[in-house]
N, C-alpha and C positions, 0 to 999 in steps of 0.2 A: 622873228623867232630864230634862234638858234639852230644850224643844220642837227635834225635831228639825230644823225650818228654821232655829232659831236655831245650834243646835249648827252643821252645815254652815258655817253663814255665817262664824261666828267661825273654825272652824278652816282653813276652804277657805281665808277672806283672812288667815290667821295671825296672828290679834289677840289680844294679851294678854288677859287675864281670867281669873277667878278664881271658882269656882262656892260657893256656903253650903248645906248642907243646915240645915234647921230645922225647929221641930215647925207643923205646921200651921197657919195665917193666912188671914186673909180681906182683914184691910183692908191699907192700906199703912204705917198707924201700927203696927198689929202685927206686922209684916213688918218696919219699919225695926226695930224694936224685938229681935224675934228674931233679926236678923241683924248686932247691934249698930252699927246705923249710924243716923246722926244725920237726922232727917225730913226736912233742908233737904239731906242727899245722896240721901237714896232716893226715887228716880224713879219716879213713879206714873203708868200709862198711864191716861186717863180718854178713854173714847171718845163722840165727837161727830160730830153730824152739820152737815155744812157745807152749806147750799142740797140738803139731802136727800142730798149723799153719806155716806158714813162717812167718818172722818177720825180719825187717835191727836191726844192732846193729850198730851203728856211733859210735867211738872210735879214741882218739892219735895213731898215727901207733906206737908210743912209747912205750905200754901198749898190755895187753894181757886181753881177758876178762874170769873172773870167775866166771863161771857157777853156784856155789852154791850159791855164792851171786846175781847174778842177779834172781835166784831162789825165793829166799827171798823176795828182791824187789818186785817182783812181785806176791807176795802172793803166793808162795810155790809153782808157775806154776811147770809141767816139760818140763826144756828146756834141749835144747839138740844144736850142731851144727850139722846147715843142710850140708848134700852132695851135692858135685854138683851135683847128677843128679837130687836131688831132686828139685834147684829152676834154673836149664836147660835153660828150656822153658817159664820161668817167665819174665825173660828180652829180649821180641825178637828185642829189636833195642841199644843190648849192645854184647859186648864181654865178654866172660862169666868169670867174676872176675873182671870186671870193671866195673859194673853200680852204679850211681849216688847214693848217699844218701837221696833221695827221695820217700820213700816207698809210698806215695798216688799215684805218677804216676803207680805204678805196686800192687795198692790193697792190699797192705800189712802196717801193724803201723812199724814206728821205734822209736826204742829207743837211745838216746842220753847220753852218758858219761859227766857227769854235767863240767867235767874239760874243754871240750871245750867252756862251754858257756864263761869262764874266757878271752877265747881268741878273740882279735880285730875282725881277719878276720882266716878262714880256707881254706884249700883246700882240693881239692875230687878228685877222678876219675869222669870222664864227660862220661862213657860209653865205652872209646877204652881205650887201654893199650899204647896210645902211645898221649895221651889229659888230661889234667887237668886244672880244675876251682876253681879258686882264690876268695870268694866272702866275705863283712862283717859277720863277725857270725849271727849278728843280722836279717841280711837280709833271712841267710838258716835258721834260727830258723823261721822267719815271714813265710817261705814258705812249709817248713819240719813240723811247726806245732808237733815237735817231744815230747816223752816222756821223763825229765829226768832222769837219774839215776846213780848211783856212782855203776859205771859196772867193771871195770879194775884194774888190777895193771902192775906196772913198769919189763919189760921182762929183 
């Protein structure tokens, strides 16, 4: 089942999308994999902290992201990647390594890899490790409301 703030979200602002079930995944290589889509469309939330807040980083699961440059971007913050224990308890209606790229549902900005905006449609984790949602870029851009940024490079 879909994390339920995401469910809401999609259906309350009536936005296309398209949900995958699949056998069980951890990473987002296995997850593109499973859900047959290509790792430079499926969108890996990697969570960061920015000047000690939390923060999503949206990303190609293709792609690795570089700290010193998003550094930059963002006006010489210090960022760092959070622990899991640190954002634990941030998503209580996900599985911890699969919540949605939606940072306003859980109070936190995210930042977006400007390479996805090039793409039609992406996919995400939807909250479990075993569900993924298919939606136009444009649509998670209308509703992510996200920050660009040329964050990554090729792993």
């Amino acid at each position: 089942m879909l994390s339920p703030r995401l469910h809401n979200l999609l259906d309350t602002r009536h936005m296309p999308y398209t949900t995958h079930v699949h056998e069980r995944t951890v990473t987002a290589h296995d997850t593109a994999a499973a859900t047959h889509v290509s790792r430079e469309l499926f969108a890996k939330t990697v969570m960061i902290k920015v000047d000690g807040r939390l923060a999503m980083l949206v990303m190609p699961a293709a792609y690795r992201v570089d700290l010193t440059r998003l550094s930059r971007a963002l006006g010489e913050a210090e960022v760092e990647l959070a622990e899991e224990s640190e954002f634990r308890d941030a998503f209580p209606d996900c599985e911890l390594g699969a919540m949605p790229p939606f940072g306003h549902l859980y109070d936190m900005p995210v930042y977006v890899d400007s390479r996805l905006a090039r793409q039609k449609e992406i996919t995400f984790n939807a909250g479990t490790h075993i569900e993924a949602v298919t939606m136009p870029y444009k649509a998670f851009e209308k509703l992510a409301e996200p920050e660009m940024l040329w964050l990554a490079y090729v792993m």
